[in-house]
Residue, then its C-alpha position, 0 to 999 in steps of 0.5 A: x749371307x747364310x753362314x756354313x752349316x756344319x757337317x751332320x754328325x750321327x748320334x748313337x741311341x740305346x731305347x728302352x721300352x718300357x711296356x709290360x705285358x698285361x696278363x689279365x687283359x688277354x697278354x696284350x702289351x699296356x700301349x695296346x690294352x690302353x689304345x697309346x701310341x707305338x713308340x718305334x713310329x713315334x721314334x722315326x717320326x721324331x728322328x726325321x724332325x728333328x733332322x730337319x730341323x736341323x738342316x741335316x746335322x742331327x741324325x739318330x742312330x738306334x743301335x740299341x733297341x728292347x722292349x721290357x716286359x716291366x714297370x720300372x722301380x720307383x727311387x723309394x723302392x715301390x713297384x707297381x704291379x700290373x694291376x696295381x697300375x691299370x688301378x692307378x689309371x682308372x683312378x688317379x689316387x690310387x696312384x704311388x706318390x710323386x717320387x721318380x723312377x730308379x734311375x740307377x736301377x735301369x742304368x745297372x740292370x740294362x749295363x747302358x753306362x758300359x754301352x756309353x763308355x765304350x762309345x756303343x751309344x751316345x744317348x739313353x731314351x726311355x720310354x713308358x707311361x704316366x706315373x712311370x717317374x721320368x723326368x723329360x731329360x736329366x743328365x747323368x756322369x761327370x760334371x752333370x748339371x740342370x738338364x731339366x732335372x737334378x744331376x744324376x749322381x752316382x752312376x758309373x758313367x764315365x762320360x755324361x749320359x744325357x737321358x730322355x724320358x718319352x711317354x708313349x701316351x703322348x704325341x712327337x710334340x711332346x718329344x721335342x718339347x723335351x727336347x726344347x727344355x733339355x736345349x734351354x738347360x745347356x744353353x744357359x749353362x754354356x752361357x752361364x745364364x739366361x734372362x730377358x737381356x740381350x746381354x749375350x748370344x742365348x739372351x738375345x735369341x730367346x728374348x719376347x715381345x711381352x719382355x722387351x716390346x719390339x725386341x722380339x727375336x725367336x722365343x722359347x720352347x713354351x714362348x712364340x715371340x708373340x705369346x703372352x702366357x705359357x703354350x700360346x702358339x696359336x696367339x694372332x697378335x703380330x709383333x716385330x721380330x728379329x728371328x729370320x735374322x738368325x738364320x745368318x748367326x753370327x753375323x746378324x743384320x738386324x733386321x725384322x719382320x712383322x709376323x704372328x703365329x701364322x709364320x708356323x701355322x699357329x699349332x705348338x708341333x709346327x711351331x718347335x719345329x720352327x723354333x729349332x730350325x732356327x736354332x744357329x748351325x753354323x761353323x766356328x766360334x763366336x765370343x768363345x761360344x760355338x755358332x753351331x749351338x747343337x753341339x752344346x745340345x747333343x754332347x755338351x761335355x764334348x763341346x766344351x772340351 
């Protein structure tokens, strides 16, 4: 019997753009001047994935939207200029270092803690280009952990702010892969750890037929259950996997399914789609964990309160 999905929730999202205006190249925006992506399409692409993959519990509220005219401040202080940037495109030593964005310079200059602590959003999702400095997710206010990155200290962030950072060079695939890192960081801290064991509930969803040969359940965000190395979603090789199983978390069967990467049409977009829907969404609490494991994703202070 398939478990009760929680109700949806909406969480309330402040984007940032960051796509300064290249003056030198006709006043064209830098996502024009170099042929990327229009981060409003992939930001709705990207809501309407992930809802789906949710079975409608995850749903995206963009309540807050501005496009900057600007190149963020890096963490040393240095700031590319329009020309010095375009000089770091077409070649990559001319690029500043490996030091990360200012975070707390954005978080200051666009007053997003004050937005998240009177409960005007939820989340912060930046957008920009290569060498812009974001790190996929990172965590900011109270009790912040691994979120992919080091916590970020030093905010007035009442609340924990999860923050993504999106490049608009890339596609939707890259936005759930942040996403999925972003999942595997809260995960392993609600279950304080995470190995190939089928030790607890995170262990056992995650584990791979390389680890524990015909104990395969659903992978990870890098991982199908049938890969052998990183990003090997398109691996032909078939094993036995629990990973439908899931689909009635917590009360599994045991039961498996021979299957290889046709089960999510052999492609990484297809399959972190496939990877979330399986994702547990159900009611209750299992061992002290929720069973809707999204609440953890989306809010984990509150969850955890």
């Amino acid at each position: 019997q398939i478990q009760k999905t929680e109700l949806g929730v909406i969480k309330k999202i402040m984007v940032l753009v960051f796509n300064p205006i290249i003056e030198g190249v006709g006043g064209k925006r830098l996502t024009e001047v170099k042929g990327w992506n229009d981060p409003a399409n992939l930001d709705q692409t990207y809501i309407k994935d992930i809802k789906a993959a949710s079975g409608g519990y995850v749903n995206y509220q963009i309540n807050v939207n501005q496009e900057v005219d600007d190149i963020p401040t890096k963490a040393d202080g240095f700031k590319y200029t329009d020309q010095t940037y375009l000089d770091c495109m077409s070649n990559t030593t001319n690029c500043h270092g490996p030091d990360g964005v200012n975070y707390l310079k954005i978080l200051a200059d666009f007053d997003v803690c004050s937005k998240r602590n009177n409960g005007e959003i939820d989340e912060l999702w930046l957008w920009g280009a290569p060498y812009f400095g974001y790190y996929e997710s990172i965590l900011a206010g109270p009790g912040a952990f691994w979120y992919n990155a080091p916590p970020l200290s030093g905010s007035s962030c009442s609340k924990q702010l999860p923050i993504m950072g999106f490049n608009y060079e890339r596609g939707v695939s890259e936005m759930i892969e942040d996403l999925g890192h972003r999942t595997e960081s809260v995960m392993r801290q609600a279950y304080g750890s995470w190995e190939a064991q089928p030790t607890h509930a995170w262990n056992r969803f995650t584990l791979l037929d390389k680890d524990k040969p015909g104990g395969a359940a659903c992978g990870n965000i890098h991982f199908g259950p049938n890969s052998t190395s990183d990003y090997d979603w398109s691996n032909t090789r078939t094993v036995s996997s629990s990973c439908e199983d899931w689909l009635n978390y917590p009360n599994l069967t045991g039961t498996k399914e021979q299957f290889n990467c046709s089960k999510w049409g052999c492609d990484g977009y297809r399959y972190k789609k496939w990877w979330f829907a399986h994702l547990p969404r159900y009611e209750g609490k299992t061992d002290g964990k929720w069973n809707n494991w999204w609440r953890y994703v989306l809010d984990y202070e509150c969850s955890v309160n």
